[in-house]
C-alpha positions, 0 to 999 in steps of 0.5 A: 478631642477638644470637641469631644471635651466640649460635649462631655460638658454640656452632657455632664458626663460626670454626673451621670453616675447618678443614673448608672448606679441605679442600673448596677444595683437593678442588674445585681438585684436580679441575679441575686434573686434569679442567679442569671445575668443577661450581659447584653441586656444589662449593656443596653440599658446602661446605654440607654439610661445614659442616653436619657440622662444626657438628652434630659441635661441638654434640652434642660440647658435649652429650657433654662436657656429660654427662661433666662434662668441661667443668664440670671445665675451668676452664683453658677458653680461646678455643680449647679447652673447648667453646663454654660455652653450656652453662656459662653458661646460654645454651642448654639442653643438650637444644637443643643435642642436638636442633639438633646432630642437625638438622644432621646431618639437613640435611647427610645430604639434601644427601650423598643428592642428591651421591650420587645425581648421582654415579657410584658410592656414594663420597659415601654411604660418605664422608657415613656416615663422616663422621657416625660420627665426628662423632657417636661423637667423644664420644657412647658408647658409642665416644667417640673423642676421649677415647682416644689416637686423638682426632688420628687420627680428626680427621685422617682426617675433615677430610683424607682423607675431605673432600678426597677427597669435594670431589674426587670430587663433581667429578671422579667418577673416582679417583687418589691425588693428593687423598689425598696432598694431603691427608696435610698439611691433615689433620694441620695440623687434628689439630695444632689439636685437639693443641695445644689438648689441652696447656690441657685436660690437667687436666680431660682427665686428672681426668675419665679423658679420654686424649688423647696428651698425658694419656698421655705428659704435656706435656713428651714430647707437646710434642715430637710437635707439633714432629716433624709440623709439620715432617713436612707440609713434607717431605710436601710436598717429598717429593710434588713429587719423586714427581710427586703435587703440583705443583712450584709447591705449593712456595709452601707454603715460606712458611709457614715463619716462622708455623711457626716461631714456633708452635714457639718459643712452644709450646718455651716455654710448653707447660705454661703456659694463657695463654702458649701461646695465641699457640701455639694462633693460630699453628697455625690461623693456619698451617692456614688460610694453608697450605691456601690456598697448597697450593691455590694451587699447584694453580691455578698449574700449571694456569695457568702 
């Protein structure tokens, strides 16, 4: 058991939220739009995305680890600094590289096995994608996340390319409705890594990691948080005009408070460690119940 806890740490599980909600909304949107559902298709890619997340966070660690990055954090919080298994000698660095890589093996078995009862390569494209940025995010010689485009990349993985794939394992036919679906829960999950950016700032900026808020500085990077927060219930709006989402994905409307209040405590305590972690529960928090409503409203227009 005590093992088992051990590397729900260094994985962190909790987190991987971020990644099945987006197989949710893809599996959903393709039974709306088909009205069938591949169960053991749809199991597998949860498997798989989970897969990959937890060998992203591992050989991440590992990387973080060899830049000295997390040694340098003494800011760390829940949600920010690595899993610090590395840090407290609770597993070796070259476990966590090893296991990490096996992850990725196992998660590359299942994609063969999706792309080969699929039509097309769709999942071989998106499973090699997938990898690329899970392992370059802080591997060299790319390291991705130490550049400004650390966001993007989170972004285009845990939205796009997830619900798309989600999608297509399913539905095996293509449409933009899950892309612009996913528009939203990508960037709330990019908001995540953003959010937490702001108690890493010291360490980000001392080992020469420019993230966007090394490169603005807190109290203009601050002010981005606030612009794409709103900007997903526009997305939204604007999608529902258009005829790309559901009316009834207008429920996302009540996340609003929970927004709210991710904005008034990062207003406040943006440049403070402690304070701003409530911030930083919001935004995952908001993610988490987002996703869902956002699928939910999925499931109601096929209902009603």
């Amino acid at each position: 058991m005590n093992n088992i806890k051990l590397w729900a740490k260094a994985v962190r599980a909790p987190f991987f939220t971020a990644s099945v909600i987006s197989v949710i909304l893809g599996g959903i949107i393709a039974w709306n739009i088909t009205e069938q559902f591949h169960l053991l298709n749809f199991v597998l890619t949860t498997i798989g995305v989970i897969l990959i997340h937890a060998g992203t966070n591992l050989v991440n660690d590992y990387f973080d680890h060899k830049s000295n990055l997390d040694e340098t954090n003494v800011n760390h919080t829940p949600f920010s600094g690595g899993s610090r298994v590395i840090q407290d000698n609770e597993i070796l660095p070259k476990t966590m590289l090893i296991v990490g890589l096996g992850t990725f093996i196992f998660a590359a078995i299942i994609g063969f096995y999706l792309n080969a009862v699929t039509s097309g390569n769709v999942i071989l494209y998106i499973g090699i994608a997938g990898f690329f940025i899970g392992y370059f995010y802080t591997a060299k010689p790319l390291k991705l996340g130490y550049t400004a485009l650390g966001e993007l990349i989170t972004f285009i993985a845990c939205g796009p390319l997830v619900v798309y794939g989600s999608y297509y394992v399913i539905a095996q036919a293509h449409t933009i409705q899950p892309l612009f679906a996913s528009v939203p829960v990508g960037l709330l999950v990019g908001l995540i890594l953003y959010i937490n950016e702001f108690q890493d700032h010291e360490a980000d900026k001392k080992i020469g990691k420019r993230t966007i808020v090394v490169v603005l500085g807190k109290t203009k990077a601050i002010k981005l948080y606030y612009v794409f927060l709103v900007f997903n219930y526009v997305w939204v709006i604007v999608g529902i005009i258009l005829g790309l989402l559901p009316v009834y994905t207008a429920v996302i409307l009540l996340t609003l408070p929970l927004c709210i209040k991710a904005i008034n405590v990062a207003r406040v305590n943006y440049d403070k460690i402690k304070e701003l972690q409530p911030a930083n529960a919001s935004t995952i928090g908001l993610h988490l119940v987002f996703g869902i409503l956002l699928s939910l409203g999925f499931v109601l227009d096929k209902l009603i």
